[in-house]
C-alpha positions as CSV (number, residue, x, y, z in Angstrom):
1,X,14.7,31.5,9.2
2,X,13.0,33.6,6.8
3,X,13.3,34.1,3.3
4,X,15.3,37.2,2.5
5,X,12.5,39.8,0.1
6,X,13.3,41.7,-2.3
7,X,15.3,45.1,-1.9
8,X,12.5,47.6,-0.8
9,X,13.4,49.5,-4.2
10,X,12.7,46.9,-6.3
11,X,9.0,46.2,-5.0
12,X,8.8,49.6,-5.2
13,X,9.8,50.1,-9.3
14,X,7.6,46.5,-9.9
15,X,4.6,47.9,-8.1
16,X,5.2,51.4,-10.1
17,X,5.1,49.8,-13.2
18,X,2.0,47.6,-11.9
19,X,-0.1,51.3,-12.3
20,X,-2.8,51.3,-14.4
21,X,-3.3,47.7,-16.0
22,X,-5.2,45.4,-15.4
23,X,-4.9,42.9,-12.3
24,X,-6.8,40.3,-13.6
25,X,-4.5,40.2,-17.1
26,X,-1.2,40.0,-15.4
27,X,-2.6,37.0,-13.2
28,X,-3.6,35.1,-16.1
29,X,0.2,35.8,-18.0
30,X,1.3,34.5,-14.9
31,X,-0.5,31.5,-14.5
32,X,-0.1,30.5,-18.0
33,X,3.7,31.4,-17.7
34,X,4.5,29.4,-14.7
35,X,2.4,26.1,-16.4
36,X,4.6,26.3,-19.4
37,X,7.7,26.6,-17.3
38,X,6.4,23.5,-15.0
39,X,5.8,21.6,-18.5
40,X,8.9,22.1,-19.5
41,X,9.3,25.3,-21.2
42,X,11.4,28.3,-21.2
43,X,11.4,31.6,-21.4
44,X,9.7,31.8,-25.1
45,X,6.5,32.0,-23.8
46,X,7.9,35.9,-22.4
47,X,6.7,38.0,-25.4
48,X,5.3,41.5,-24.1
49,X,6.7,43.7,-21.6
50,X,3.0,42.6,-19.6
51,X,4.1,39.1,-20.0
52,X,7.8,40.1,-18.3
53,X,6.0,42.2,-15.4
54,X,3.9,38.9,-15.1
55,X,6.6,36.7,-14.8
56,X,8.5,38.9,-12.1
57,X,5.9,39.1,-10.0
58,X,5.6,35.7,-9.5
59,X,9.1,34.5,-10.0
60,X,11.2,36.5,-8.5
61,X,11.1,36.8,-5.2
62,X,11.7,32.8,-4.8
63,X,14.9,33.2,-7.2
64,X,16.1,36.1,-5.2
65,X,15.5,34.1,-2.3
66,X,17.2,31.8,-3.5
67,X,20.3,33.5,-4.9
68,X,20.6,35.3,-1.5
69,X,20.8,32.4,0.2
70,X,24.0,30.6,-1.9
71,X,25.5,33.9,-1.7
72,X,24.8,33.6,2.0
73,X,26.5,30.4,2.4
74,X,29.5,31.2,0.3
75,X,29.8,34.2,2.3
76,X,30.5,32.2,4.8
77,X,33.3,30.0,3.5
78,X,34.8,32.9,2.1
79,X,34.1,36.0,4.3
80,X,37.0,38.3,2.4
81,X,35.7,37.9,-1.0
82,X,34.9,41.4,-2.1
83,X,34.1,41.2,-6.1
84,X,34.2,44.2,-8.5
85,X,32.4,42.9,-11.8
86,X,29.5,40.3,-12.0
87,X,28.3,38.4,-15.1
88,X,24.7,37.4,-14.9
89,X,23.9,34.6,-17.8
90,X,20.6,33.9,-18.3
91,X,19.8,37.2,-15.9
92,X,15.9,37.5,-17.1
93,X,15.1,40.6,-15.0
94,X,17.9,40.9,-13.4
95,X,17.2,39.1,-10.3
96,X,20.2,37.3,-9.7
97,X,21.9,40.9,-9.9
98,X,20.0,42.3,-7.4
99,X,20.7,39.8,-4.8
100,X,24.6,39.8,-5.8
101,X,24.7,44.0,-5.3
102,X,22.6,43.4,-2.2
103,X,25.3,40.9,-0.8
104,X,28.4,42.8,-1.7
105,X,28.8,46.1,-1.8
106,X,32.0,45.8,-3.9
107,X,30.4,45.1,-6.8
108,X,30.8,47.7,-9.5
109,X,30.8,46.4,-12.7
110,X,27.0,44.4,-13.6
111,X,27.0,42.7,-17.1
112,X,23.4,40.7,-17.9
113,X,22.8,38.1,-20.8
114,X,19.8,37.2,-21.8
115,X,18.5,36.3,-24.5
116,X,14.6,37.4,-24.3
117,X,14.4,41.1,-25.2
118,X,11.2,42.0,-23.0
119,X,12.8,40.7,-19.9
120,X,16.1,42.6,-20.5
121,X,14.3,45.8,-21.1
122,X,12.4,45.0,-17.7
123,X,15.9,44.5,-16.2
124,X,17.3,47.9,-17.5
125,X,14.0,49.4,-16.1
126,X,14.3,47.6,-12.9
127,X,17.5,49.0,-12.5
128,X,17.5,52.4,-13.2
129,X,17.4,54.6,-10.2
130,X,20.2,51.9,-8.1
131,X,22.9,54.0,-7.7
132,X,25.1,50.7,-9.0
133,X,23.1,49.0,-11.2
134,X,21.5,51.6,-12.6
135,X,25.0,51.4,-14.8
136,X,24.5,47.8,-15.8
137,X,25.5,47.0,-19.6
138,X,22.6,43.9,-21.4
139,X,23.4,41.9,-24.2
140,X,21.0,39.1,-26.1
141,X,22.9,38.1,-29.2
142,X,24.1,34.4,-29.4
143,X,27.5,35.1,-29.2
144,X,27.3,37.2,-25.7
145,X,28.9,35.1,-23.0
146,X,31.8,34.2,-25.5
147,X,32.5,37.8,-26.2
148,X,31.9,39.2,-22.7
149,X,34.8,39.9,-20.4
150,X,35.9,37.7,-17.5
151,X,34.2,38.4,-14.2
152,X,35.0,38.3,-10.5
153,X,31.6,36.9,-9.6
154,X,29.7,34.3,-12.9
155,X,26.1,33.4,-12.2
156,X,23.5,31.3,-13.8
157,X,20.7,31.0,-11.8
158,X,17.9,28.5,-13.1
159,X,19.4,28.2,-16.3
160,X,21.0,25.1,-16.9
161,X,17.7,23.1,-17.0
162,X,16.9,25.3,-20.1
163,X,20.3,24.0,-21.8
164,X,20.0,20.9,-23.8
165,X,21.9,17.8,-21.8
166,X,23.8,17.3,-24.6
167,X,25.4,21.1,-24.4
168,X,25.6,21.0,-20.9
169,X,29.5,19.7,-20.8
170,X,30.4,23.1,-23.5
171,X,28.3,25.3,-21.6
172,X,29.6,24.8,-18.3
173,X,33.3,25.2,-19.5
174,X,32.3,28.7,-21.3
175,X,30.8,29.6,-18.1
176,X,34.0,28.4,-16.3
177,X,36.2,30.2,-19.0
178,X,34.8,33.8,-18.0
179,X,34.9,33.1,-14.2
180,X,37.9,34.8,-12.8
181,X,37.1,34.0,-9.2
182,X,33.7,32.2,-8.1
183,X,30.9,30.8,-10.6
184,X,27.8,30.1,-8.9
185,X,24.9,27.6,-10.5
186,X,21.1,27.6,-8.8
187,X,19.0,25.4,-9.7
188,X,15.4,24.2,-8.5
189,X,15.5,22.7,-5.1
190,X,13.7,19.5,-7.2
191,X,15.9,16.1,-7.8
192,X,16.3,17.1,-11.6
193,X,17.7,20.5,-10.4
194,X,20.2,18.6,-7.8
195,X,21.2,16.7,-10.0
196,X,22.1,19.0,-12.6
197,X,24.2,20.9,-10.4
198,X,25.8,17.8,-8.9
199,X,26.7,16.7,-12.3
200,X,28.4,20.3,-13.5
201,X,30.4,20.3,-10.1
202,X,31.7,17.3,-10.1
203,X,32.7,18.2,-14.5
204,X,34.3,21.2,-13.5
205,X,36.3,19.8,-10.7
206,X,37.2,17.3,-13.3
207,X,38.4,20.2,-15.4
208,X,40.5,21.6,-12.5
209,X,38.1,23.8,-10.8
210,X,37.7,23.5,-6.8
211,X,35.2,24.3,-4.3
């Protein structure tokens, strides 16, 4: 089977804003981008709004991919769910988003976190002529996912490697605490990122969760 692509709309808005610079540039952002994040590194390295186009480009259509798919598969162990509001942490530009308003037409309600400021205003950009998301509220202050209101639908999607193992346990119980209905965690398909997920699952149902 095929990897799902990106909403026809999307490639259309990143190709848009691909107008007038300079090829060679954005490959080189992306190049250095993807080494730091292979090092080790997060999303620090995202300063510019050329080094957010970069990173799109090259990363997003594996994590939408991606996302699509888990929604896929829950989809099918729960054909009737049908939520209202989803709470992207960690949303970058907003990929996680579009895959979730692709999958369910339900959705309504689209709140991002994110803490880098060049890859939320990508994400508001991104999202500006979808009739759904183009309604989608951003935050990037510390205290965002503690202060935002419960959701249907909690996603972090290739964010929990970027959270220090020590505040994994806290984090995943503030991502649980917001989760009215389903909280979905992606991770790199590496056995670092399986094993991080393995380890939160098995916490939460601890905690009284259940799959």
């Amino acid at each position: 089977m095929s990897a799902p692509e990106l909403p026809a709309d999307l490639r259309s808005s990143l190709e848009a804003k691909l107008q007038g610079l300079a090829r060679d540039e954005i490959a080189a952002r992306a190049a250095l981008i993807s080494k730091t994040y292979r090092d080790g590194g997060n999303s620090r390295v995202i300063a510019t709004q050329t080094d957010a186009l970069a990173y799109a480009l090259v990363r997003m259509p594996a994590t939408y991919a991606a996302v699509t798919a888990s929604l896929g598969a829950f989809g099918e162990l729960k054909p009737d769910f049908a939520p209202d509001s989803l709470l992207d942490v960690g949303a970058g530009p907003g990929t996680a988003s579009w895959a979730a308003a692709e999958t369910f037409s339900s959705l309504e309600r689209f709140t991002l976190l994110d803490i880098n400021a060049a890859l939320q205003t990508l994400a508001l950009e991104l999202g500006r002529n979808h009739p759904r998301l183009a309604a989608m509220t951003c935050r990037r202050d510390i205290h965002a996912l503690d202060e935002a209101e419960p959701a249907d639908l909690v996603i972090a999607s290739y964010l929990i490697g970027e959270v220090g193992k020590p505040e994994r346990r806290t984090f995943a119980e503030r991502l649980w605490a917001k989760t009215r209905d389903t909280l979905l965690v992606v991770e790199p398909g590496t056995p670092a990122g399986y094993a991080r997920v393995i380890e939160l699952r098995a916490q939460l149902i601890a905690d009284g969760a259940h799959v």
